[in-house]
ROTI-262706 format. One record per residue (C-alpha): residue number from 1; residue in three letters; x, y, z. Coordinates in steps of 0.5 Angstrom, whole numbers, padded with zeros to 4 digits, always signed. Each point is the difference from the previous one (the first is absolute). Layout:
! ROTI-262706
NODE   i  aa     x     y     z
NODE NUM ALA     X     Y     Z
...
//
This chain:
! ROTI-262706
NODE   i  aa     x     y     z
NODE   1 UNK +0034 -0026 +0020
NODE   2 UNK -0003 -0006 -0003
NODE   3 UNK +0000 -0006 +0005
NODE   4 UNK +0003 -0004 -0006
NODE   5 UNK +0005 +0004 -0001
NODE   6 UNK +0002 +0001 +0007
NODE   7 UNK +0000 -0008 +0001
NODE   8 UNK +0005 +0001 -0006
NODE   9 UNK +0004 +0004 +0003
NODE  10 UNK +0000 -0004 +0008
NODE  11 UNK +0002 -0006 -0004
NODE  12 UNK +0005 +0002 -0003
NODE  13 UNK +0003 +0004 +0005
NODE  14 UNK +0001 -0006 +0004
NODE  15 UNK +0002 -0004 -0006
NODE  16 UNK +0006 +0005 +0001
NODE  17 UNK +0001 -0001 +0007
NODE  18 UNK +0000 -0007 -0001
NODE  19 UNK +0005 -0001 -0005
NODE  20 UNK +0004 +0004 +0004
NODE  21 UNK -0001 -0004 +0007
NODE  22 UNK +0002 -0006 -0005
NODE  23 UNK +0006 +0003 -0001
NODE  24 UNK +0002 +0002 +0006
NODE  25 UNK -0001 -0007 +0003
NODE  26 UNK +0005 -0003 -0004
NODE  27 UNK +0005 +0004 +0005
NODE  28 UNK -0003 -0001 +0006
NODE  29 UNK +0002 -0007 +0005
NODE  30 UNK -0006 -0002 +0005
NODE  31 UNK -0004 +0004 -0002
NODE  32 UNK +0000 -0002 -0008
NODE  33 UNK -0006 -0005 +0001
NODE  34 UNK -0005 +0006 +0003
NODE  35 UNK +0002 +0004 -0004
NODE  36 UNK -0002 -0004 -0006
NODE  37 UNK -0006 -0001 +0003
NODE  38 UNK -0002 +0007 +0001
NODE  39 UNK +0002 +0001 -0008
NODE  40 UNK -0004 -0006 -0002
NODE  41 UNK -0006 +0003 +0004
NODE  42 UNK +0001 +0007 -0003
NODE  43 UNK +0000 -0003 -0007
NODE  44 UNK -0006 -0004 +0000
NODE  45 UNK -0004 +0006 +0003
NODE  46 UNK +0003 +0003 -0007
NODE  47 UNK -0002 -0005 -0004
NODE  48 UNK -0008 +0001 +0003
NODE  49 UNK +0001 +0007 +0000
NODE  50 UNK +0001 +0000 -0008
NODE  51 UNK -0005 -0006 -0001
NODE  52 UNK -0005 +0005 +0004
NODE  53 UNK +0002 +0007 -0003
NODE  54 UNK -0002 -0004 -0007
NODE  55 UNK -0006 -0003 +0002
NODE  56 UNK -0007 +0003 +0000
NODE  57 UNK -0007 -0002 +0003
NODE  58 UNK -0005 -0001 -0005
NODE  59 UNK -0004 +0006 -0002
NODE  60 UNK -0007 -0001 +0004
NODE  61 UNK -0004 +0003 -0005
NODE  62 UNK -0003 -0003 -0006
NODE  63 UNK +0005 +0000 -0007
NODE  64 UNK -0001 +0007 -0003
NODE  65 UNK -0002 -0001 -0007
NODE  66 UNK +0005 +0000 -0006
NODE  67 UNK -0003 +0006 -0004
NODE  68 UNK +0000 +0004 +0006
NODE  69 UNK +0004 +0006 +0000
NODE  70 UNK +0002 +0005 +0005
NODE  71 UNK +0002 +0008 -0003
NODE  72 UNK +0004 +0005 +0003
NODE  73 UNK +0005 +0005 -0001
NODE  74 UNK +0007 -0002 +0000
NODE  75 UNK +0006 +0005 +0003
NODE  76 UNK -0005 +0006 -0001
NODE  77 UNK +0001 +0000 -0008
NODE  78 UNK -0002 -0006 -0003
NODE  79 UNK -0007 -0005 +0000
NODE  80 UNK +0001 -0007 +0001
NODE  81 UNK -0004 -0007 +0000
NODE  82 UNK +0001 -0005 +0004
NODE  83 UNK -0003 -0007 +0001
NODE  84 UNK -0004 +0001 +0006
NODE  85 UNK +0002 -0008 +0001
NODE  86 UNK +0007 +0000 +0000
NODE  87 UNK +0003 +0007 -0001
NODE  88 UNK +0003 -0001 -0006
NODE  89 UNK +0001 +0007 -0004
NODE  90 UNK -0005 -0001 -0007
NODE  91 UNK +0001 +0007 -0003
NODE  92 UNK +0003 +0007 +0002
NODE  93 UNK -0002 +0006 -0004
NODE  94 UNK +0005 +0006 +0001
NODE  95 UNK -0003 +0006 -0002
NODE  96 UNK +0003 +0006 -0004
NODE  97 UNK +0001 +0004 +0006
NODE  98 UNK +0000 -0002 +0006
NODE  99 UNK -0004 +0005 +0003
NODE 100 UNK -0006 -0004 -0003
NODE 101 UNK -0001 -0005 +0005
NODE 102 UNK -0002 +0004 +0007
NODE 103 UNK +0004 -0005 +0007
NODE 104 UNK -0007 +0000 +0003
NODE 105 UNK -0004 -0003 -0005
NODE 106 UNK -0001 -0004 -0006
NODE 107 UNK -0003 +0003 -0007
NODE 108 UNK -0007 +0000 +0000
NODE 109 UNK -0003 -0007 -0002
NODE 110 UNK -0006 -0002 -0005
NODE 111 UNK -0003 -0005 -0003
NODE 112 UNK +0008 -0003 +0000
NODE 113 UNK +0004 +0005 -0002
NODE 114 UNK +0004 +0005 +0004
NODE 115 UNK -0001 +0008 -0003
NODE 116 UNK +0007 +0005 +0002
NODE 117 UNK +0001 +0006 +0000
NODE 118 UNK +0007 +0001 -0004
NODE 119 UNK +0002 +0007 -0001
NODE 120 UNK -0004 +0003 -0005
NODE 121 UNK -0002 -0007 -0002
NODE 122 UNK -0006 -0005 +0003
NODE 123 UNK +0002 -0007 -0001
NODE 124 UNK -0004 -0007 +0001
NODE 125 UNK +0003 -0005 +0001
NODE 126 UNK -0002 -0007 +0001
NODE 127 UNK -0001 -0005 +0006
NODE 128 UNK +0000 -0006 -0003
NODE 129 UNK +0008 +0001 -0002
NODE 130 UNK +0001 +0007 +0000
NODE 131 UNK +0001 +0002 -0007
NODE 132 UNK -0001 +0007 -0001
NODE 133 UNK -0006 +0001 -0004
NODE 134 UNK -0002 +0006 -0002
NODE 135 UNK +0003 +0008 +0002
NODE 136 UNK -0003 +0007 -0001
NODE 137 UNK +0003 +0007 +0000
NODE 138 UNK -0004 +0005 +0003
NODE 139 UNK +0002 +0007 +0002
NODE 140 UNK +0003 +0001 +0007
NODE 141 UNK +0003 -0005 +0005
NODE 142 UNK -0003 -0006 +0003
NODE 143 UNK +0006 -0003 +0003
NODE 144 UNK -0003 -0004 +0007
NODE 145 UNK -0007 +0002 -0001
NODE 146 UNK -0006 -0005 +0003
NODE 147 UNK -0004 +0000 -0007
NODE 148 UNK -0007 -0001 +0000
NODE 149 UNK -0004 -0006 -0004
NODE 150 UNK -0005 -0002 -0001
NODE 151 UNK -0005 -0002 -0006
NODE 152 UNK +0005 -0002 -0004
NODE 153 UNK +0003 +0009 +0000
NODE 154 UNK +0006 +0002 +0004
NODE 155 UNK +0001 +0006 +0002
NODE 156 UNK +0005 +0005 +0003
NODE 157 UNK +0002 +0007 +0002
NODE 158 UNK +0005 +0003 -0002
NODE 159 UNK +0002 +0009 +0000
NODE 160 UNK -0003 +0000 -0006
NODE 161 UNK -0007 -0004 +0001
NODE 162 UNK -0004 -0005 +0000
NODE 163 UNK +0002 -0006 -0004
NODE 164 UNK -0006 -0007 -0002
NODE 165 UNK +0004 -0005 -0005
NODE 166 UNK -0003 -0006 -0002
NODE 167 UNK +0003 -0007 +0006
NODE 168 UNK +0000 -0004 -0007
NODE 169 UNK +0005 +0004 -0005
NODE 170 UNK +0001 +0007 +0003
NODE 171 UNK -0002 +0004 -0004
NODE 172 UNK -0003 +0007 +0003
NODE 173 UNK -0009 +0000 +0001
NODE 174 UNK +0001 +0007 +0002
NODE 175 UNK +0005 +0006 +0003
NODE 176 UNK -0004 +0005 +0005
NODE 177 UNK +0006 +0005 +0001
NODE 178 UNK +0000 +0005 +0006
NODE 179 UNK +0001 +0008 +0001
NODE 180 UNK +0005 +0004 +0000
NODE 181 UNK -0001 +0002 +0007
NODE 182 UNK +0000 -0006 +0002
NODE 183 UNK +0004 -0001 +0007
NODE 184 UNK +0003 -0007 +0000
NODE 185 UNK +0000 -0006 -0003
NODE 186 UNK -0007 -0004 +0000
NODE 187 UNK -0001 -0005 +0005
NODE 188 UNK +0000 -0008 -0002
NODE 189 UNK -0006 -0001 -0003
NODE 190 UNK -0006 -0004 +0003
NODE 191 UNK -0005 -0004 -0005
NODE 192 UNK -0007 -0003 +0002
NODE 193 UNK -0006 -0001 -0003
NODE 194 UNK +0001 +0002 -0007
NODE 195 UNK +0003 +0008 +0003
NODE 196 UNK +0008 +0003 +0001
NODE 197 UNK +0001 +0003 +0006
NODE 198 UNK +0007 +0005 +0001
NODE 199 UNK +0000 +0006 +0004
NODE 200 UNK +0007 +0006 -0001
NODE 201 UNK +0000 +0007 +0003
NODE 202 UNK -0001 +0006 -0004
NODE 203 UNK +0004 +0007 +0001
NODE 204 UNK -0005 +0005 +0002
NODE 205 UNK +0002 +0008 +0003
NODE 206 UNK +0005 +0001 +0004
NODE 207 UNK +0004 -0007 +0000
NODE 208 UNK -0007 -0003 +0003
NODE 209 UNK -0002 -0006 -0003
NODE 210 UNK -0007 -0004 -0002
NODE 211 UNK +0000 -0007 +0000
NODE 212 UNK -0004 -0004 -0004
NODE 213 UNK -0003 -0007 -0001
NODE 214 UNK -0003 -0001 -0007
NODE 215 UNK -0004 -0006 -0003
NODE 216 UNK +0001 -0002 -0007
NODE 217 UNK -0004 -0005 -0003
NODE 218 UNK +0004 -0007 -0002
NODE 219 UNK -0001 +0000 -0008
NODE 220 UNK +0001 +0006 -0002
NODE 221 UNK +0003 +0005 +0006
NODE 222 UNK -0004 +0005 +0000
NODE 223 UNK -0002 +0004 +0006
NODE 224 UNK -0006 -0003 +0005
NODE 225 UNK +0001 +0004 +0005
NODE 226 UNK +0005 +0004 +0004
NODE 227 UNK +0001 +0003 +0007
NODE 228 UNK +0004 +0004 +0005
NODE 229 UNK +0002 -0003 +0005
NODE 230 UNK +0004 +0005 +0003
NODE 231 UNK -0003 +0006 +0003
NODE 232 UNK +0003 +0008 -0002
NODE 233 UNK +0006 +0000 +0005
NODE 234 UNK +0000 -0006 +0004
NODE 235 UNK +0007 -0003 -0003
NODE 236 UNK +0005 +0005 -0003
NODE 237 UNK +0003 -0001 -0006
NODE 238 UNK -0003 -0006 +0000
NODE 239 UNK -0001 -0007 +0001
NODE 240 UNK +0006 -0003 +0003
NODE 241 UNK -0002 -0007 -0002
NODE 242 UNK -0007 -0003 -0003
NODE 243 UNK -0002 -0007 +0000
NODE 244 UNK -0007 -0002 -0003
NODE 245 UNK -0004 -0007 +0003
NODE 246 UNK -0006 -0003 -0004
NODE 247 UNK -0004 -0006 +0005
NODE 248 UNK -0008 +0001 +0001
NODE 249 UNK -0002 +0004 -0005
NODE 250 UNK +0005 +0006 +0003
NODE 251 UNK +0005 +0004 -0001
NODE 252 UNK +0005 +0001 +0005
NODE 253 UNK +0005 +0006 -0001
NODE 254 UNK +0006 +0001 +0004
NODE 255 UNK +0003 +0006 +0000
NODE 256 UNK +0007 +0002 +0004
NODE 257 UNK +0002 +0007 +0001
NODE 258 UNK +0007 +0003 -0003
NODE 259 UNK +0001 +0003 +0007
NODE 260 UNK +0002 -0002 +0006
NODE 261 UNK -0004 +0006 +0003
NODE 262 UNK -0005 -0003 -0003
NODE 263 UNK +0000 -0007 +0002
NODE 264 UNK -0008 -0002 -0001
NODE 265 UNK -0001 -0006 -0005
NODE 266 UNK -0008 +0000 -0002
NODE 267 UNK -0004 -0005 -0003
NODE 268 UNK -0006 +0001 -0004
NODE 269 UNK -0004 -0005 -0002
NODE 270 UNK -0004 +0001 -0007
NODE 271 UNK -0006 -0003 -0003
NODE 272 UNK +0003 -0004 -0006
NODE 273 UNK -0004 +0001 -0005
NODE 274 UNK -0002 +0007 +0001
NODE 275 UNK +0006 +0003 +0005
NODE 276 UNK -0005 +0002 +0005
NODE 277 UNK +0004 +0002 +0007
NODE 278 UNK -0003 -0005 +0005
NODE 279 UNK +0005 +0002 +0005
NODE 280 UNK +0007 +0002 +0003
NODE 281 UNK +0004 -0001 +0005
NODE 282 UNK +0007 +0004 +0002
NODE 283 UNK +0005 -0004 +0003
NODE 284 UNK +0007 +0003 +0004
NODE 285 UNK +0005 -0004 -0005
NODE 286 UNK +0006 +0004 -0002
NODE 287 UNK +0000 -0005 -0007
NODE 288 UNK -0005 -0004 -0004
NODE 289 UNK -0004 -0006 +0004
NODE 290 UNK +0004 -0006 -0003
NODE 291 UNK -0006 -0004 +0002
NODE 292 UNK -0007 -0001 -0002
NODE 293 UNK -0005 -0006 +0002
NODE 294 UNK -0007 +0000 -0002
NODE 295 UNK -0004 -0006 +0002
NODE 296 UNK -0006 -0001 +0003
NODE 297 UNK -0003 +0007 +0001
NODE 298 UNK +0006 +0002 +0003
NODE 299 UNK +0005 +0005 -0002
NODE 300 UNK +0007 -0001 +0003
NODE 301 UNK +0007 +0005 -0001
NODE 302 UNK +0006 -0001 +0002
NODE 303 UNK +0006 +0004 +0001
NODE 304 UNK +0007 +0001 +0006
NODE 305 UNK -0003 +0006 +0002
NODE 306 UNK -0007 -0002 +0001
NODE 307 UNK +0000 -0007 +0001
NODE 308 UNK -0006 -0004 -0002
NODE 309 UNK -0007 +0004 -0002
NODE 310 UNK -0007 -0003 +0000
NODE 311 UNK -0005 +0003 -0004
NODE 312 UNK -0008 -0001 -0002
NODE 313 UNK +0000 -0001 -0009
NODE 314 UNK -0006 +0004 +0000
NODE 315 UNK +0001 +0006 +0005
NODE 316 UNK +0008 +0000 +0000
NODE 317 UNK -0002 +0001 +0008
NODE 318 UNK +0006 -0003 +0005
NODE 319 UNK -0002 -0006 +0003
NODE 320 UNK +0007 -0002 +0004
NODE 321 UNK +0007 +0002 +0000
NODE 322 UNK +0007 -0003 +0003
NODE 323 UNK +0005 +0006 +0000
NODE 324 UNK +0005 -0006 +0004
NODE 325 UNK +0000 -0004 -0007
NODE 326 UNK +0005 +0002 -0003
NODE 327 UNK +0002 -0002 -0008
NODE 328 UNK -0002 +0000 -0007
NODE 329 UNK +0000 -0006 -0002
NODE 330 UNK -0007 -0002 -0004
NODE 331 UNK -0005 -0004 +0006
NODE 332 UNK -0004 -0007 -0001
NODE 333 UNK -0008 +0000 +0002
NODE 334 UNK -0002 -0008 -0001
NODE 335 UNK -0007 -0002 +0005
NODE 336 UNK +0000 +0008 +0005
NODE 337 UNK +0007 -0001 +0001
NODE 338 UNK +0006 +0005 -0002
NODE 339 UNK +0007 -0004 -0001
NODE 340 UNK +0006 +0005 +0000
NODE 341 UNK +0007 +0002 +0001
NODE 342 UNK +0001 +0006 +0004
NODE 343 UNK +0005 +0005 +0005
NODE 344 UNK -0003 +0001 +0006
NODE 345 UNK +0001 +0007 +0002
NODE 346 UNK +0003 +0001 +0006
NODE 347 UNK +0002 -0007 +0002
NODE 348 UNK +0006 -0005 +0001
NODE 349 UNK +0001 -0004 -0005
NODE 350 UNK -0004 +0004 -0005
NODE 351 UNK -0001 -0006 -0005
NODE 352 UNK -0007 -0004 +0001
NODE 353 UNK -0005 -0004 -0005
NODE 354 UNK -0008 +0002 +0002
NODE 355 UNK -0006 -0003 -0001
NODE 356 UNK -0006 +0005 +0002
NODE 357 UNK -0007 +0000 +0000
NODE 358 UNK -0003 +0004 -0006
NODE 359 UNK -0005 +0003 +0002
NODE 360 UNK +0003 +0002 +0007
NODE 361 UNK +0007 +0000 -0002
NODE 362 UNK +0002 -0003 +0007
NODE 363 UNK +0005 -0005 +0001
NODE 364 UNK -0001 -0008 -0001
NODE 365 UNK +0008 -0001 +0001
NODE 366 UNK +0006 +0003 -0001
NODE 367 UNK +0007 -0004 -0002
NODE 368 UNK +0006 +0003 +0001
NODE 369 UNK +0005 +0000 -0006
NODE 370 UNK +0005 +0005 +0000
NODE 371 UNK +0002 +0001 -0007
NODE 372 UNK -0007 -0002 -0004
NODE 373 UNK -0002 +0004 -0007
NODE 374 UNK -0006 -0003 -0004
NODE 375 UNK -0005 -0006 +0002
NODE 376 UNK -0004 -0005 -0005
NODE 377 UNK -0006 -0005 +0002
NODE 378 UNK +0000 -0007 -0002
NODE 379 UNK -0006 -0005 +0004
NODE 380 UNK +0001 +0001 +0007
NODE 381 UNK +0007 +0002 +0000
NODE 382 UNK +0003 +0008 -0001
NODE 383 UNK +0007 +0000 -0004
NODE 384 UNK +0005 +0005 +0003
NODE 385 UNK +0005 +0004 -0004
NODE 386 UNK +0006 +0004 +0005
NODE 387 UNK +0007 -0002 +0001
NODE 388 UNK -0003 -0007 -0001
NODE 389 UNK -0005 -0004 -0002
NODE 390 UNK -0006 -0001 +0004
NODE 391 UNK -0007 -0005 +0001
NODE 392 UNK -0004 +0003 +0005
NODE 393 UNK -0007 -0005 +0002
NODE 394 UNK -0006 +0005 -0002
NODE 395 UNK -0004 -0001 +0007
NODE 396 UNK +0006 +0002 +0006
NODE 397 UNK +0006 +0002 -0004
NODE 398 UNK +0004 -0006 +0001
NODE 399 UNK +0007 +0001 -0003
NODE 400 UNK -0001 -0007 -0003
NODE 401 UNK +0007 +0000 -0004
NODE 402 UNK +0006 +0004 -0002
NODE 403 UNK +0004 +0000 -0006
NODE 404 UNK +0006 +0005 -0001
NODE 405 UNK +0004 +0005 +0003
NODE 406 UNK +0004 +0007 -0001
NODE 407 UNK -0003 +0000 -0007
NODE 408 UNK -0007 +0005 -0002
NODE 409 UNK -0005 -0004 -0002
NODE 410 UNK -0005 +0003 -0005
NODE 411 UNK -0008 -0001 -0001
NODE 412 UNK -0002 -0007 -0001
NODE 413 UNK -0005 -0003 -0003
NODE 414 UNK -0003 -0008 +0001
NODE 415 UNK -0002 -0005 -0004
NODE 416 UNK -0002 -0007 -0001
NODE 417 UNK +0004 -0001 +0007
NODE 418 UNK +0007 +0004 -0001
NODE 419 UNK +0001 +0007 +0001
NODE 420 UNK +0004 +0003 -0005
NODE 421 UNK +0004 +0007 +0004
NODE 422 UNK +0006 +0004 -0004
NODE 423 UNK +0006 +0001 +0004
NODE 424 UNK +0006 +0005 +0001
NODE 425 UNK +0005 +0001 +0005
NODE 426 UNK +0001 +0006 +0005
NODE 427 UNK +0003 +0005 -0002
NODE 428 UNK +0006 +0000 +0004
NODE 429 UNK +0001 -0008 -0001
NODE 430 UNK +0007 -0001 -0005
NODE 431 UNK +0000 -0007 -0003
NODE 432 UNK +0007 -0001 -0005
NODE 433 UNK -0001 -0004 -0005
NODE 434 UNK -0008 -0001 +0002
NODE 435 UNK +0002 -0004 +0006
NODE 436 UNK -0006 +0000 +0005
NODE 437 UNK -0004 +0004 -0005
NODE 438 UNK -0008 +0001 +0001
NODE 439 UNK -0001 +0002 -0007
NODE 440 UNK -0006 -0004 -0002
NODE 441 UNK -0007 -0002 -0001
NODE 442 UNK -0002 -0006 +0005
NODE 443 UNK -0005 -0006 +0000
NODE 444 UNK -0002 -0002 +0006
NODE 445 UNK -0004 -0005 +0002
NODE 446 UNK -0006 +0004 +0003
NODE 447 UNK -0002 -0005 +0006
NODE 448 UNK +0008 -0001 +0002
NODE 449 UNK +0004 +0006 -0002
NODE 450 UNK +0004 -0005 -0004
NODE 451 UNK +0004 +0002 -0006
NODE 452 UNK -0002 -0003 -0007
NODE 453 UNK +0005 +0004 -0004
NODE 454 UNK +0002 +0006 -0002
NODE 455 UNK +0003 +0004 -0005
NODE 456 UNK +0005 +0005 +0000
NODE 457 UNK +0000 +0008 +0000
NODE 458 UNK -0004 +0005 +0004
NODE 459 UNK -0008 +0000 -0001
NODE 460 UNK -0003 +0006 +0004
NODE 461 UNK -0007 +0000 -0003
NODE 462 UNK -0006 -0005 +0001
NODE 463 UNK +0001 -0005 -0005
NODE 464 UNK -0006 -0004 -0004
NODE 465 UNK -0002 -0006 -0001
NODE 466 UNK -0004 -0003 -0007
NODE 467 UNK +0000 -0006 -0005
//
């Protein structure tokens, strides 16, 4: 519970006991004295409980800049803005269908404008004051896609292709449309450096499958290159999952088996501009790896049953793993140092933030935290998100400050001295009337943990800050 709030609620708890010892004393003989006292001692710790419970240190960061907005998905269903300063609502935006807005993430954003996925509908809605600017049909459904953007096109998959329209009105460049053999749906598409990339599972004989990484050219959609990154029988009846990353002049293709007799997840590593295979590394997971992080050379996999993953980017050799270091949650690699949130294997308690050396994957501290999920780095501070709101010193893992308790606190993101989290409640918490709720998107003062303000119902994704 909120520290104003339970003073609130201690002061008028004594309010009640104090008004009730007022009355009684009027009753009593020799003890009447003492007993209006005790009263007027407890009124007037009321009286500054309620002064308290109002009052608010003032903020230690500088003043956040009027034109600054803070973006985010409101209840799983609508796209607001809020003033980064205060908290006050600008605009909401409420698509057709809810299924247009994905809890976890907000709607891809480009040069001011938000760009959705709405059933057979991409819509563009503007930042500045969330009206809706321009909307395109196309075959198939887009609902919750991450779309990708880049050089004024936007592109997006659906069961009947590839689909580029013009960022500025909408209208279709080009319709790339896929086989009737095609297995499953297209992956999101990655656009770089003037190419398109997606990859789908084709059905072969005998209910095998192939799958396919293609590289379409960026203004016209034609085919530059494509590769089978599956070999004959390696994944039956094809790929349970395919996900495709772009860093460094690379294609990283994740494919998940469908089966569970065959739980291997492989990774190749494709030559963006010809498709050339350069490595490949097969990894016990069971599901497709829910997070990859490439940065300084260094390939990182992360996923429950395989814990963290270190490989070279030119050869795909493995450098370390920490099978102990349980978790999906994306990782932090700041100055040769991985920052995490993690299961520990075969431990009690389980719960733990890390930061390793990454080159070696060997510990530098560990913070116990029993319940913590995601981690953002702002300076020398690292902001956990768990059952509560944490602030961790980088250099030793101090916890410096705490904010909240018995809610789900989502992925952070800091900026200009405030840590902006979503937060929920536990899914076994009941709250009538909303009394108690933990429904919100916070702003807490980074160096103290003081909240700003906050405004009203649960935010699960990571919001996003711009003027």
């Amino acid at each position: 519970m909120d520290v104003h709030l339970l003073l609130a609620v201690l002061a008028i708890a004594l309010l009640i006991i104090a008004a009730t010892l007022g009355l009684l004393a009027r009753r009593m003989g020799q003890r009447r004295r003492a007993t209006r006292i005790i009263a007027g001692g407890l009124a007037v710790l009321a009286i500054a409980g309620l002064v308290l419970s109002v009052w608010a240190l003032p903020p230690s960061h500088a003043p956040l800049p009027a034109s600054l907005s803070v973006y985010y998905v409101r209840g799983c269903g609508s796209l607001e803005a809020a003033s980064a300063a205060t908290g006050m609502v600008r605009w909401h935006y409420q698509p057709p269908s809810r299924s247009a807005l994905a809890c976890e993430y907000l709607p891809t954003f480009a040069n001011g404008v938000f760009y959705l996925g709405s059933g057979t509908t991409i819509r563009a809605v503007r930042a500045t004051d969330g009206n809706e600017l321009w909307r395109a049909s196309v075959a198939g459904r887009v609902d919750q896609q991450v779309l990708a953007v880049d050089q004024g096109v936007v592109y997006a998959t659906t069961e009947a292709g590839v689909f580029a329209v013009r960022a500025i009105d909408g209208s279709q460049l080009w319709h790339l449309p896929l086989s009737v053999a095609t297995y499953s749906t297209p992956s999101a598409a990655q656009a770089a450096n003037g190419m398109v990339y997606v990859a789908f599972s084709l059905a072969g004989p005998q209910g095998a499958a192939e799958t396919i990484v293609d590289a379409l050219g960026a203004s016209d959609g034609a085919l530059r290159w494509t590769r089978q990154v599956e070999p004959a029988g390696n994944i039956p009846a094809g790929a349970g999952g395919i996900s495709l990353t772009v860093a460094d002049g690379m294609v990283y293709a994740q494919i998940a088996p469908s089966q569970s007799k065959s739980p291997t997840t492989v990774v190749y590593a494709l030559g963006a501009g010809d498709g050339r295979v350069h490595w490949t590394y097969g990894a016990y997971s069971g599901d497709l790896l829910n997070s990859l992080t490439v940065t300084d050379g260094t390939v990182y996999l992360r996923s429950m049953p395989l814990g963290l993953v270190a490989l070279d980017l030119a050869s795909g050799r493995l450098l370390w793993q920490r099978k102990d270091l349980g978790g999906e949650a994306p990782i932090i690699v700041a100055n040769g140092v991985i920052y995490l949130s993690a299961l520990l294997i075969n431990s009690n308690p389980d719960g733990a933030v890390l930061a390793l050396d990454a080159r070696t994957g060997s510990e530098r501290w560990r913070t116990l935290l029993i319940e913590s999920d995601y981690v953002s780095l702002a300076g020398q501070m690292l902001y956990v998100s768990g059952d509560s709101e944490y602030a961790l010193r980088t250099n030793d893992g101090h916890v410096v400050w705490r904010y909240g308790a018995q809610a789900l606190f989502y992925p952070p993101v800091v900026s200009t001295g405030v840590v902006f989290v979503g937060s929920s409640d536990a899914s076994y918490s009941f709250h009538p009337f909303g009394i108690g709720s933990n429904d919100f998107l916070n702003a807490l003062d980074a160096r103290t943990g003081q909240l700003d303000w906050r405004t009203s119902g649960d935010v699960e994704g990571m919001p996003m800050l711009s003027s």
